[in-house]
N, C-alpha and C positions, 0 to 999 in steps of 0.2 A: 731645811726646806725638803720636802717629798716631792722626788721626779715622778712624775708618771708616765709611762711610756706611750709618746701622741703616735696614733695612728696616721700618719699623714702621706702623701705621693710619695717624701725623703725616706720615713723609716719602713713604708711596706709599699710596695709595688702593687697593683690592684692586678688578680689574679687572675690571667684567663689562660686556658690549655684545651690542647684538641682533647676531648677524651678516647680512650682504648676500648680494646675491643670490650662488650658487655654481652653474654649468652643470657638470651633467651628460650627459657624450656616450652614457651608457645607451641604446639605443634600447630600445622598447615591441616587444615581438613581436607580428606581427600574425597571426590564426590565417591558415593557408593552406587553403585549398578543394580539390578534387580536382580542378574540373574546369581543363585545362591552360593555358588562355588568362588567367580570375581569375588563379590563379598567378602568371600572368608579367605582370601586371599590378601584383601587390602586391611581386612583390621588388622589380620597377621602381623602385615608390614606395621600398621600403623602404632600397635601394641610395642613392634619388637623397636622401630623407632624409637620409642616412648622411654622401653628400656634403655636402648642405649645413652642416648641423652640423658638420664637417672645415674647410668653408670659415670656418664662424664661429670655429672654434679658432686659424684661422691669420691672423686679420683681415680677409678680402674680405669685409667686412659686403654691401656692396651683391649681389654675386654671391652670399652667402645670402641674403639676402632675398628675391632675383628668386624662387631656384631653391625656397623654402623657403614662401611664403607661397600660390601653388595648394595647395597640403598641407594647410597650416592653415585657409584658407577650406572644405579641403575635411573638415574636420573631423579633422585630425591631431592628437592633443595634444603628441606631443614636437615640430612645429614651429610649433603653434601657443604653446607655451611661449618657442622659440628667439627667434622674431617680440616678444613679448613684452619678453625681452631688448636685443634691439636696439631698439627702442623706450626701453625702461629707461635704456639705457645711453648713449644719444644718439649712436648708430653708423651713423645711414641717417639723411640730412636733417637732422633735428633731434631733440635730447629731447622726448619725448612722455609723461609719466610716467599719463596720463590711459588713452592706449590700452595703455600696458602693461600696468596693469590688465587693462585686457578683453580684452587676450591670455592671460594669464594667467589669469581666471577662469574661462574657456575648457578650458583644459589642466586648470584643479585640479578642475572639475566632472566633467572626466570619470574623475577619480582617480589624477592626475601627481603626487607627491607633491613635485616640486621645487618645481611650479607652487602650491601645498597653501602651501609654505614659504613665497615670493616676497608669498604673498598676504597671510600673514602678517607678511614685512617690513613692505608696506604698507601694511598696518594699521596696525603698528608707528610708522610714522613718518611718518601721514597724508601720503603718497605717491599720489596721483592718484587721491587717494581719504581720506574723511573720516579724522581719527585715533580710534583705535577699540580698545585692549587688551583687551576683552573678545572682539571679533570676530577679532582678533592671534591670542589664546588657543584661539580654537577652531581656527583653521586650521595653528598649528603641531602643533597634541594630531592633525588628521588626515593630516598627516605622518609626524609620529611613531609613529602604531599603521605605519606602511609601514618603522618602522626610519628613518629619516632623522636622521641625528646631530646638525647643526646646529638644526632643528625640536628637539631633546629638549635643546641644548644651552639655547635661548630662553627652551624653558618654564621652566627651572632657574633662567634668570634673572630672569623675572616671578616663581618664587614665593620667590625669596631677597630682590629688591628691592620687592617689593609691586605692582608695577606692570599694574592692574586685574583685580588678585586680594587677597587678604591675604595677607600674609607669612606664608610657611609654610616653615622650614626643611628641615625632615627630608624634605617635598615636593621641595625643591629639591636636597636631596642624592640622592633617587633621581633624579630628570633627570639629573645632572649624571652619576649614576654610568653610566647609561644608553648618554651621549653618550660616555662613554669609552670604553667599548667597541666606539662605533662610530668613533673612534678621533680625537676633537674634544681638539686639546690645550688650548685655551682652558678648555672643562669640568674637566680635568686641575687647572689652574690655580686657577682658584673651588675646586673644593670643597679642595685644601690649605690654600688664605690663610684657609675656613669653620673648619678643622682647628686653624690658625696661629693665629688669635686668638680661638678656641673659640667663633665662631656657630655649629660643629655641636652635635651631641650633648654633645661638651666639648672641652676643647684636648687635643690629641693632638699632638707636635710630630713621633712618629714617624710616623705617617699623613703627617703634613703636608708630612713631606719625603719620601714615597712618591709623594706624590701632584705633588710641585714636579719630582722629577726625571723622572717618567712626559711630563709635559709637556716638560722640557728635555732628554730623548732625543729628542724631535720637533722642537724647534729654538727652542723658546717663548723668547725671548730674556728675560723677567719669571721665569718659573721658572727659569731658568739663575743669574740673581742670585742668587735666594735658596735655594735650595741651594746655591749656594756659601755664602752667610753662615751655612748654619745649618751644615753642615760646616766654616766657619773658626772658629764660637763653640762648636762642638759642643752645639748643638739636635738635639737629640731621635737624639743617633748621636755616636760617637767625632771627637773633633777631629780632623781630615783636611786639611790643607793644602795639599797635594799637588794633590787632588781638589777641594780650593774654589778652589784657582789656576786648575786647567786649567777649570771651568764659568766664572767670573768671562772668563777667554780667550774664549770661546765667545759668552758673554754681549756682550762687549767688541767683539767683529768685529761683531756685527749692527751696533752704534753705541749699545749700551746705555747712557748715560752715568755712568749711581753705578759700574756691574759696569767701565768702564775706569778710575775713580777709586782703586776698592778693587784690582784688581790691580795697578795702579800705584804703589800703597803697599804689598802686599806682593813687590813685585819691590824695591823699595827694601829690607825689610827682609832680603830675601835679600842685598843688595849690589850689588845689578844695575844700579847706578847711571844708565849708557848707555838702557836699556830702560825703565826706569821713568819718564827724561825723556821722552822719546816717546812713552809711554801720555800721561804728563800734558799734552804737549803736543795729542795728537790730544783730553785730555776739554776745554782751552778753546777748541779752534774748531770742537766739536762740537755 
């Protein structure tokens, strides 16, 4: 008999996590003045902003910092954010998670909605700063009204998991659907596996695999499994093995390890003998 490895509440846990910090190279427009000198004043800054943020995309932490932190003192919020970062991330000197913070609360007062986010991480995860889900909740909610995907993915996660809120599902389904849109495949992901073992409204298993492959067109390597299993059992959609081969593939290259077990067993049952050793080979030294 061939096990196939059931994706179910027992063998995988449906996945939610606050996400971390995420830089945006967006710059803030700055209003331009008429008189000529101001002007060439502000693209200056906003040029050399520009750069630094460029320098942080590419690694020269230090050479943004120099170039980026006159800015922020001087009341920038997107380098006062960037400074933040590098602070956070312990990319100049040392980790600092204390002044990230107040780089950071810097930027999100003046209404950076990354910075909005970040502040909410650390809430989240009493990061240079007391743990606080109530304080979390309000600074991803003033992200969010900015559109920010990952802030709308969070809230979906405090109101599915209760986490200094009450569990509020249907709450949590609009965040979730929210973040999709702004095109969070993690969100994708939560509200199918809600769909999947019907903590939404009820179990829907065609939703559930709308919502697993929406995520595994974006590379979700969790959704990519399970739409392949609900397409090889035929969940909630015509048996398709074809198409649960090549996701389980997909699934399998990230280093998924159930999604190269299960392909491995149906390359065997194809005959593939050759190939299905080598799946199974790469799932025990994986």
């Amino acid at each position: 008999m061939i096990l196939l490895t059931l994706p179910s509440s027992q063998t995988k846990k449906y996945q939610t996590y606050i996400f971390n910090t995420v830089l945006s190279i967006t710059l803030l427009t700055s209003t331009v003045f008429k008189h000529p000198a101001y002007a060439a004043d502000l693209s200056k800054q906003t040029q050399e902003i520009q750069q630094g943020i460029l320098l942080f995309k590419n690694k020269k932490y230090s050479d943004a910092f120099s170039l980026l932190l006159p800015y922020a003192q001087q009341g920038n919020p997107r380098a006062q954010f960037t400074i933040g970062l590098l602070y956070d991330m312990g990319s100049i000197r040392h980790m600092d998670k204390n002044k990230a913070v107040e780089w950071y609360r810097k930027a999100a007062e003046q209404g950076l909605a990354d910075a909005q986010y970040d502040m909410g991480v650390m809430f989240s995860k009493g990061e240079g700063i007391y743990k606080d889900l109530t304080e979390a909740k309000n600074w991803y909610l003033k992200a969010a009204k900015q559109k920010h995907g990952f802030a709308m993915f969070n809230l979906g996660v405090l109101y599915e998991r209760g986490y200094g809120v009450t569990v509020n599902i249907p709450r949590a389904v609009e965040w979730y659907q929210k973040a999709i849109d702004k095109g969070v495949s993690q969100a994708a992901f939560n509200l199918a596996h809600l769909y999947y073992i019907g903590r939404a409204d009820k179990k829907d298993l065609q939703l559930a695999l709308k919502y697993y492959l929406q995520a595994a067109k974006q590379g979700h390597s969790g959704a990519q499994y399970y739409a392949a299993w609900m397409l090889e059992q035929g969940e909630g959609t015509n048996i398709d093995l074809e198409k649960a081969k090549s996701w389980y593939y997909e699934a399998a290259l990230s280093g998924y390890k159930k999604a190269i077990w299960n392909y491995a067993l149906l390359l065997k049952k194809d005959g593939k003998e050759q190939q299905s050793k080598f799946w199974l080979k790469r799932f025990k030294h994986n």
